[in-house]
N, C-alpha and C positions, 0 to 999 in steps of 0.2 A: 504493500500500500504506500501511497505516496501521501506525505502529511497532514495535506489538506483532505486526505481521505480517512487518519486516523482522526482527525479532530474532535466529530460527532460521538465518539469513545472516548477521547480523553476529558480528565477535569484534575484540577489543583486539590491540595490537600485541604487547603484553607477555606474552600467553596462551602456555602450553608448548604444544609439538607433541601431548604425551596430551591437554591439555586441547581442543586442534584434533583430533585425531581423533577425539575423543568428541562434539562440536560436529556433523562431517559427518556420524556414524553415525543422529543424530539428525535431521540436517532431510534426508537421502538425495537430495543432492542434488551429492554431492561437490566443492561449492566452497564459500569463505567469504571475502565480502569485508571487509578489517580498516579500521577508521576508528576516529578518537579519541571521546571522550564527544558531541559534537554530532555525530557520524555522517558526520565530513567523512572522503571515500575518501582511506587511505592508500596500500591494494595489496590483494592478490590472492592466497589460496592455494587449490589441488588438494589430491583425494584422493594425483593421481600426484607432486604437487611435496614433500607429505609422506614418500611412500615414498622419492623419490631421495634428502632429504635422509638419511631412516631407513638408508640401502644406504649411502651417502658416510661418517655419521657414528656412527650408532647412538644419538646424544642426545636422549635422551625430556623431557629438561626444559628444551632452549634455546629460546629464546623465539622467536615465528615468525617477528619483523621478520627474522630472519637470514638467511630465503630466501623471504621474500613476493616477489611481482613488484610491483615500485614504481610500475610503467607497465602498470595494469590499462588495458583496453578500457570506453569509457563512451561516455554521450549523454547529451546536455543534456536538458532537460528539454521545451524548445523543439523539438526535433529526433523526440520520443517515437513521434510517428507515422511515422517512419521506422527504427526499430529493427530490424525483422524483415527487412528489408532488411541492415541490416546485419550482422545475427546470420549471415545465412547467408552470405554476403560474406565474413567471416573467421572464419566456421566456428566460433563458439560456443556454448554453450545459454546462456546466464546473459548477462546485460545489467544493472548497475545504467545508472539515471537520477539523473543528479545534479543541480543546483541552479547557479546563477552563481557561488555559493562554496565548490560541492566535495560539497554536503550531499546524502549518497544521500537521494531521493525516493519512488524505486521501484525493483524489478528485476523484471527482467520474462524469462521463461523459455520455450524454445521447449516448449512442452508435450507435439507431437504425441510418441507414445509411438517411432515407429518415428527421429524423430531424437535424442532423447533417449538410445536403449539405443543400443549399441556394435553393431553386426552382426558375428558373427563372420566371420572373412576363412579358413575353411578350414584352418588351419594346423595342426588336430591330425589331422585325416581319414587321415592314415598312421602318426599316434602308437600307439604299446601304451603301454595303460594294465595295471598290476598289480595286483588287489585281493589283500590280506591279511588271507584270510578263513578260517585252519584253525585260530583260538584257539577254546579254550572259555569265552571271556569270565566271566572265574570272577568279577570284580567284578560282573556283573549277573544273578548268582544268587539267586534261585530263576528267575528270567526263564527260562537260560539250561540250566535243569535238562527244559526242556519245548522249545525251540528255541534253535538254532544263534545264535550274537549277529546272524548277518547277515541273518537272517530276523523278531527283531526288530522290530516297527513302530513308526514315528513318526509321529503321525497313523493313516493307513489303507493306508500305504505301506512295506515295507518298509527298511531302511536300506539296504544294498544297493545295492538298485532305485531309490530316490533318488540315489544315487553315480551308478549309470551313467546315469541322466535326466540329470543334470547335465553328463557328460561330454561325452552324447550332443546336448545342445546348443551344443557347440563342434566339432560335423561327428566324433567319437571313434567309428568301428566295431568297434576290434579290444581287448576284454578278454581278459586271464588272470585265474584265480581261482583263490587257490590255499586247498586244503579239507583240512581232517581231520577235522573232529569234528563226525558228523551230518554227512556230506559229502552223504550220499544226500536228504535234507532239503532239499538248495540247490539240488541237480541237479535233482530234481523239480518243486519251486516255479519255476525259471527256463527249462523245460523247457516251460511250460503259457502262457510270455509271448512276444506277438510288439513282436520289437521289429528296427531295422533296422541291428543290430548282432551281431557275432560273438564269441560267448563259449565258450574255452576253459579246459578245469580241469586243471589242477595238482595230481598227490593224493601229500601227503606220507604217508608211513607212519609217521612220528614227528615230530613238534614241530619244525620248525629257524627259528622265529624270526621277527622280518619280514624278513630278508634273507636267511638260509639257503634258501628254496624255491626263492630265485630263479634258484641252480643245476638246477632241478628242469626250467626251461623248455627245451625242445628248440632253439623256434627261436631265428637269431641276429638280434640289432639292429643295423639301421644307422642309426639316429639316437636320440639321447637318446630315453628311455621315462621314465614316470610312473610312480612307485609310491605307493599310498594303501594306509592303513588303512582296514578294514571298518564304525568304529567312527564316523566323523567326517562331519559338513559342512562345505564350505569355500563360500562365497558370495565370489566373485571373478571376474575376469576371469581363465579361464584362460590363455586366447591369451597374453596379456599377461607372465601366470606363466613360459611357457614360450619367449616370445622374449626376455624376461630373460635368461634361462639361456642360451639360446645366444653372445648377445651381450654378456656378460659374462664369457665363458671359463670359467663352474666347471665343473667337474667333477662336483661333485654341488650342484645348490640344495636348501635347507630352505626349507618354506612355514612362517613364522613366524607366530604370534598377540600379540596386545598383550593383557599377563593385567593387572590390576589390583587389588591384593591390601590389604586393608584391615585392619590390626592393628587389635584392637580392644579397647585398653588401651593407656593413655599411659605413652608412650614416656619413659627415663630417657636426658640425655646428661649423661656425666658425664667429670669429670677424675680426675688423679691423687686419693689420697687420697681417695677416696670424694663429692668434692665437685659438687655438681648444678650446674651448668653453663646446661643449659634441659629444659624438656617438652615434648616434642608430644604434642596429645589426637588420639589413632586418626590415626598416618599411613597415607596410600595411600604404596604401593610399587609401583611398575609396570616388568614384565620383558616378553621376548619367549620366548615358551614355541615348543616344537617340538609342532607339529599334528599329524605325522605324513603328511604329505604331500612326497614328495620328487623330484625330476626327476633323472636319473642319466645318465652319457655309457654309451655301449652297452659300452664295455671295461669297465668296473666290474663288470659281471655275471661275469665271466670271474675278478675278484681276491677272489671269498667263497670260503671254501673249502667242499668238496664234504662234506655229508654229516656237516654240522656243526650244532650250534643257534649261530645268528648274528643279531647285530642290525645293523637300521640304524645305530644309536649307535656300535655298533662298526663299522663301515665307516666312519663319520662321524670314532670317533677315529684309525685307522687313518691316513687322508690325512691329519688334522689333524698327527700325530704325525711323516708324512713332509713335510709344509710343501706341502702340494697343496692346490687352491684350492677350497673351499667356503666357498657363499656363500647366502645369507638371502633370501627375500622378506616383505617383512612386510606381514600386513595388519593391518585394525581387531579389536577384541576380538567385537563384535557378527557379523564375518563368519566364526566359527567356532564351531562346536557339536562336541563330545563327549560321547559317548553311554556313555562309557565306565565311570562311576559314576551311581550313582540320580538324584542333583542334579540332573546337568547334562545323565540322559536326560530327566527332568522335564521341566529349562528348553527341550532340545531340540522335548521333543513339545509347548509351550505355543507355542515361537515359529514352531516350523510352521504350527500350529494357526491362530495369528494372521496369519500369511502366507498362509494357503490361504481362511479364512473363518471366521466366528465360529461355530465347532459346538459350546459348552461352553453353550451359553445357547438354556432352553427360550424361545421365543416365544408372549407373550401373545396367544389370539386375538382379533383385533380386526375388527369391521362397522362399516363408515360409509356413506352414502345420498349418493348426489346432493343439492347444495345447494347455496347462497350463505350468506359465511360474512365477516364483519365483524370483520377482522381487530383491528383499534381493540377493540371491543365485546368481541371473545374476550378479548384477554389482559388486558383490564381485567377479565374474570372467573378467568381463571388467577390471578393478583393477588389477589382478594378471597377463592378456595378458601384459596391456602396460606394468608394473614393468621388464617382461620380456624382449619385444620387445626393450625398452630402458635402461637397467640397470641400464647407468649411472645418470640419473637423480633420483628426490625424489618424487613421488606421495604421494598426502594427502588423504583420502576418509572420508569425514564427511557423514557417517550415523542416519540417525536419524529414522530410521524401527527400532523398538523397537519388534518386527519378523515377522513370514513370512507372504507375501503378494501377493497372485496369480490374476495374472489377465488372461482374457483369448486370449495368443499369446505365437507364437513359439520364442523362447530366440533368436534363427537365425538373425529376423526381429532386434532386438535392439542392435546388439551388427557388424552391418554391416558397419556402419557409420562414418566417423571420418573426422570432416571440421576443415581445417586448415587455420590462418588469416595468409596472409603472404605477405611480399615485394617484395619480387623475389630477397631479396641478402641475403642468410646465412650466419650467421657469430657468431663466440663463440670465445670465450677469455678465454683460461686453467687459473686455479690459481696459484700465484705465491707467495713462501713462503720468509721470509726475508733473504736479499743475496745473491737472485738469480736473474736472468738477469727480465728481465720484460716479461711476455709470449708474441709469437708470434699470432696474430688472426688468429684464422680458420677463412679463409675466400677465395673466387675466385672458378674457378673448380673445386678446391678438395671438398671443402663445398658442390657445388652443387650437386656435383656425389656422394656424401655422404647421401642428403637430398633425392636425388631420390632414390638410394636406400632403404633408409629407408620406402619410399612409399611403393616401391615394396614389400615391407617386406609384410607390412600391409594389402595390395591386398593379397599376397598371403594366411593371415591366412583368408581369405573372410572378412576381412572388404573394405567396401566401402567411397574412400576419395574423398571427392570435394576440392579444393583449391579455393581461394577464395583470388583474387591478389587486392592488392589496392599502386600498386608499382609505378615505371614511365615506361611510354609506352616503353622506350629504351630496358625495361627487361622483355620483353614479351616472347623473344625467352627463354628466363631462366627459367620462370615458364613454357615452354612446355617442358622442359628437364626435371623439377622435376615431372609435374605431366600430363602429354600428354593433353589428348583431356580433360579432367575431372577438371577443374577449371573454374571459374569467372571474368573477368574483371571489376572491378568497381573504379569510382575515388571519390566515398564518401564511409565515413566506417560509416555512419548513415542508408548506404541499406543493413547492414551485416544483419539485426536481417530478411528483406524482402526476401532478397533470400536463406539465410537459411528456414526459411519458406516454400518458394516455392520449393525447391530442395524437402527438406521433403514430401511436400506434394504429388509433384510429383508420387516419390518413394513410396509412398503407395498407388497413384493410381491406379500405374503399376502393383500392386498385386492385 
């Protein structure tokens, strides 16, 4: 690997646990090996060695050395071609390659998909799961004025129906659902799906809360059950969720989320007397928020009282209040979605969106013929288009075809393409030489009308551009003036490498 490729692996010793959580969510690989500024291996941390400490301490900002493993697993470098040997030997995916002095080289991962993912082991197949599904989600109105919130889509999929897909891949056959409003809306819809799970409904006659319905269920549990809100994704290992819970004696567990909250205005600390002390410009704040997902022992159902409006929260302060033990699981911030305001059903339906496939972006149609195609020769013409198309800038072309190199494809196919990362605000700064006024920014309509045309340009010589906006929603109209139907919306620029990808792929489908 080259170092710009081990980077998404690497982290400092020094880095908080939020800043390591936000580290794994990003290269989804949930490990990260820590080494100093020359990339010599000091240890080893997990997604899971983050939660235990998160369960042990709750401290989001003590630095990782305090529970990395000191004595990660390696191979020299010398050794490399015996790796995969050893990965499976003591059962790792991830393998750095280290150097005679410690210097990670490479890491090499076992890829195939089926040793990678976790299989689950059965362990929910006799769970009840509870969905809390009779609100009339009054936050996602007008939505909610035409369907029931759990009817809902995200993507092409209901929320719902997503909940129990997810359950249902951890072996989950037996729901409750519990319904008031537009109940006949759910029954119907769930009524027309085969799925190889058993769904029972719950119908309140009036409001009782997320935990008042729960009186409502006839049968009784003998083992801890699952209750979720209607509203939510949780991307986690469940299993895992729920032998926590056993094996840690609560009584009730929270599925916890890492929220990350960014003031935005510098911060006053001050002393006595009004005296400024120091600033901070826009601190992050980071808590653990409750998801609404909870694992309950089966007597808990039996302590709400009947016929009441009750919440979770009140059950929760309840035990709290009698010194009974509940306790937390936490995951990363990215492995939970709440659909429960506009925002964050937005961000919901965008990062589905980008997990299922790029469907926001029309596809240029593109022909290409049989040929031979001079790889050298083409992008030494790629090279001399853009020089043209944009004079005023400087292109670099680092070569390294030492000559010609034919592969077999029409030069048409490579040279159609052109993804641009962008904000949705343009803007350039002229140069200004000494004793002259300070340049004015290109920047507003003229910029924009500028940048689309330049598009246009590009289209016309047949290349094909996708954009690819990671701006704020407010300038959306702006990226459809630069670049119409044929852009992206994303609000992490960690999905740039996926949907470039999937555009590509696309586009070579189509041919």
């Amino acid at each position: 690997m080259k170092t710009e490729q081990l980077l998404p692996f690497i982290i400092s010793p020094d880095s908080t646990v939020v800043e390591a959580m936000q580290h794994i969510d990003c290269n989804a690989r949930g490990i990260l090996f820590v080494t100093d500024k020359q990339l010599k291996l000091l240890g080893v941390i997990t997604d899971g060695d983050i939660r235990r400490w998160l369960i042990q301490t709750g401290e989001l900002k003590a630095p990782i050395s305090k529970f990395m493993n000191t004595e990660p697993k390696k191979i020299a470098r010398k050794e490399h071609d015996k790796a995969r040997e050893f990965m499976i030997q003591h059962s790792i995916t991830a393998l750095p390659v280290v150097t005679s002095k410690g210097i990670i080289s490479d890491i090499i991962f076992r890829n195939e998909q089926i040793e990678m993912k976790k299989r689950p082991q059965g362990l929910l197949k006799d769970v009840p799961v509870v969905i809390m599904a009779g609100g009339k989600g009054t936050r996602l109105y007008p939505y909610t004025k035409i369907l029931p919130k759990p009817l809902i889509p995200i993507g092409d999929i209901p929320i719902m129906e997503r909940i129990i897909e997810k359950f249902c891949e951890f072996g989950t056959q037996s729901f409750y659902v519990t319904v008031n409003y537009r109940k006949n809306m759910i029954r119907s819809y769930f009524s027309e799906q085969s799925g190889e799970y058993e769904l029972k409904y719950v119908e309140e006659d009036k409001p009782l809360g997320t935990a008042g319905s729960l009186q409502l269920i006839i049968d009784s549990f003998e083992k801890p059950f699952i209750v979720t809100n209607c509203d939510i994704l949780i991307h986690a290992d469940y299993e895992d969720i729920y032998r926590y819970h056993k094996e840690s004696g609560n009584e009730l567990t929270i599925v916890t989320a890492l929220k990350n909250i960014v003031v935005p205005y510098g911060v006053i600390h001050s002393s006595e007397n009004g005296i400024v002390e120091s600033m901070e410009e826009k601190p992050k704040l980071s808590y653990f928020v409750n998801t609404g997902m909870y694992i309950l022992n089966p007597e808990l159902k039996n302590e709400i009282p009947e016929d009441t409006f009750y919440h979770m929260t009140d059950l929760t302060d309840k035990l709290l209040s009698e010194h009974r033990r509940v306790g937390m699981y936490p995951i990363s911030e990215d492995s939970f979605l709440d659909m429960g305001e506009f925002e964050e059903m937005r961000r919901m339906e965008g990062l589905v969106s980008e997990m299922l496939d790029l469907t926001r972006a029309d596809q240029v149609e593109l022909t290409f013929r049989d040929g031979d195609t001079d790889v050298k020769d083409m992008i030494n013409g790629i090279y001399m288009n853009f020089q043209m198309i944009h004079p005023d800038f400087t292109f670099g072309l680092d070569d390294d075809l030492n000559g010609p190199t034919i592969v077999n494809m029409n030069r048409d196919h490579l040279e159609q393409i052109l993804i641009i990362l962008s904000d949705g605000r343009p803007n350039a700064v002229g140069l200004s030489h000494s004793g002259m006024e300070p340049p004015i920014p290109y920047v507003g309509e003229l910029a924009v009308r500028d940048t689309a045309l330049e598009v246009r340009k590009a289209r016309n010589l047949g290349i094909s551009v996708l954009g690819i906006f990671i701006g704020d929603e407010e300038d959306l109209a702006i990226e459809r003036k630069i670049f119409g139907k044929e852009f992206v919306y994303t609000q992490k620029i960690e999905s740039f490498a996926h949907i470039v990808g999937t555009y590509l792929r696309k586009q070579m489908e189509q041919d």
